[in-house]
C-alpha positions as CSV (number, residue, x, y, z in Angstrom):
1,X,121.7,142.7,105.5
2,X,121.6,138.8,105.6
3,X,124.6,137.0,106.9
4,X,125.1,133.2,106.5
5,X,122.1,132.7,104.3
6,X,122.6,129.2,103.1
7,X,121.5,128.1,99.8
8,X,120.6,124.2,99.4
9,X,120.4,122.6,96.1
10,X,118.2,119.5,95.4
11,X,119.4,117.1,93.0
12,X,117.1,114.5,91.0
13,X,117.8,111.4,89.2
14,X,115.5,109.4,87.2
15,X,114.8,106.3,88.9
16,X,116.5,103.3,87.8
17,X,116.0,99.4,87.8
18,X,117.8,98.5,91.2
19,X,116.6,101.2,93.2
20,X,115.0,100.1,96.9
21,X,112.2,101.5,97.9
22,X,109.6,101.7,100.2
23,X,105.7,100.9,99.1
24,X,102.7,102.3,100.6
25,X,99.6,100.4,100.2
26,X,96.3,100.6,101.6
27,X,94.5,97.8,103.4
28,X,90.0,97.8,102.8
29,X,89.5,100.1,106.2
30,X,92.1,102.7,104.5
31,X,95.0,102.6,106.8
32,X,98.0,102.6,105.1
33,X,100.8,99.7,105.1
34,X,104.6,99.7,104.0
35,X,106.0,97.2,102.9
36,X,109.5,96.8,100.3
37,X,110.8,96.1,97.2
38,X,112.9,97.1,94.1
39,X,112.5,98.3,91.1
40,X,112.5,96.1,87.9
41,X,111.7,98.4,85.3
42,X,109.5,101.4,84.1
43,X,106.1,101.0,83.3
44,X,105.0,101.5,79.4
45,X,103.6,104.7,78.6
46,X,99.9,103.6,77.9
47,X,97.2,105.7,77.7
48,X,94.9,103.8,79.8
49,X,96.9,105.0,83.0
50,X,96.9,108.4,84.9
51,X,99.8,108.6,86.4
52,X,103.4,106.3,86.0
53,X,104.0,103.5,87.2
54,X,107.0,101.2,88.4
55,X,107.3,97.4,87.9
56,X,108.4,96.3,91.6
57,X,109.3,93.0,93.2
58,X,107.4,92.8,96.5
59,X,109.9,91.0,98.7
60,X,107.6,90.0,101.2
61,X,105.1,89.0,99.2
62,X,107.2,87.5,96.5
63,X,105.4,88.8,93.3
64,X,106.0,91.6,91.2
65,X,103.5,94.4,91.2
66,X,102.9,97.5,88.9
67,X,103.0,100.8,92.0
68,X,102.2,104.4,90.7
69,X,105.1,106.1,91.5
70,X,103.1,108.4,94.4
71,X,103.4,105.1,96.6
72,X,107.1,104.9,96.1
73,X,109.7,106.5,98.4
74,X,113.4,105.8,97.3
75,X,115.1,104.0,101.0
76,X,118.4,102.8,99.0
77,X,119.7,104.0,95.4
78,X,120.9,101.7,92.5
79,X,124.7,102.1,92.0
């Protein structure tokens, strides 16, 4: 007999323009680098790309940049 089993429930949300995240990039040797952003808007669903993709301001670079979403890790969410 199990007593106190607890049961956790995982909740997802699409991601939304707002959201702050964290981007992982990779420098010419491989080693990874972080840097931040937020999200402007969801990619268009081309064909010529695998997986989907964000539109993100880079705020210490100052640029927007299109990230696959397998670099992106949510820090803050949109309201």
């Amino acid at each position: 007999m199990v007593q106190n089993k607890k049961i956790y429930k995982i909740e997802t949300r699409d991601w939304r323009p707002g959201d702050y995240v964290k981007i992982r990039e990779y420098d010419i040797t491989g080693l990874p680098s972080y840097s931040y952003g937020i999200v402007l808007r969801a990619g268009d669903d081309d064909q010529m790309r695998i997986f989907p993709y964000f539109d993100v301001y880079v705020i210490g670079r100052g640029v927007v940049d299109s990230v696959e979403i397998y670099n992106l890790e949510i820090v803050s969410a949109a309201a």
